[in-house]
C-alpha positions, -999 to 999 in steps of 0.1 A, spaced: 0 0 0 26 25 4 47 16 -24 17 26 -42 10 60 -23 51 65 -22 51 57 -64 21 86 -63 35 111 -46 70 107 -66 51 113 -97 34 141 -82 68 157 -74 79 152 -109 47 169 -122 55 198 -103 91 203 -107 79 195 -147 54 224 -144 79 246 -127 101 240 -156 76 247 -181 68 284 -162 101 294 -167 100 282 -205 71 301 -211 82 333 -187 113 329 -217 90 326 -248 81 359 -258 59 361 -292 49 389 -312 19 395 -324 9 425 -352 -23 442 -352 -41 471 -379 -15 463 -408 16 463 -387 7 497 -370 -1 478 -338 30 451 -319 20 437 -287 51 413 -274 38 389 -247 52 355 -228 38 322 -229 24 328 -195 6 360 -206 26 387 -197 25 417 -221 63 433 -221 57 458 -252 32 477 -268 40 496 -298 19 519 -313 31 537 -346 26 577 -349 1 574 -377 -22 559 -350 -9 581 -319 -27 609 -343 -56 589 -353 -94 590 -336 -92 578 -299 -120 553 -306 -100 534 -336 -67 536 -318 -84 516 -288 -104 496 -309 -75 487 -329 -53 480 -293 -80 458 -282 -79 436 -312 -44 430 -313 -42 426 -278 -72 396 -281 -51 382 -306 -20 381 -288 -38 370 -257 -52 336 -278 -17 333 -289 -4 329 -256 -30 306 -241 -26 281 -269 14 276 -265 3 276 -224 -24 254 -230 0 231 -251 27 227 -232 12 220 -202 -6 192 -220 23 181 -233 37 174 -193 10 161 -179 4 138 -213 37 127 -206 31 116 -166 0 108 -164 -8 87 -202 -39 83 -214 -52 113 -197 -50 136 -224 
């Protein structure tokens, strides 16, 4: 019996020195995303961190309404960017300790 509890909580550690490891990866991985034909870069982590917004002058100048519209787009879309490399990798961990889950 606690071979079996003893063979549970050493996976358990694994899983969360793996997803410890896989936070770091992601606070590394920094993507890019463009938004209203280039006038708009958001750069954000893998764990959803935005670390840059750039917004070109021709915007800075523009209507208030389009330049937040515009910011909210790209941000969205750099937002789903994120959550999908997040959302793999940490599939990809627990795939790989717990089989068959996923």
């Amino acid at each position: 019996m606690f071979g079996k509890l003893g063979d549970m909580m050493g996976k358990l550690n694994e899983m969360k020195a793996k997803a410890e490891e896989i936070k770091i990866k992601l606070d590394n991985t920094v993507l890019e995303v463009d938004g209203a034909g280039g006038d708009i870069k958001i750069k954000i982590t893998g764990n959803r961190l935005i670390k840059e917004i750039y917004i070109a002058p021709a915007l800075q100048h523009s209507d208030n309404s389009e330049l937040t519209e515009q910011l909210l787009v790209t941000l969205n879309k750099a937002l789903e960017k994120a959550n999908s490399i997040n959302e793999n990798e940490m599939k990809a961990v627990a795939g790989s300790m717990l089989p068959g889950l996923f």
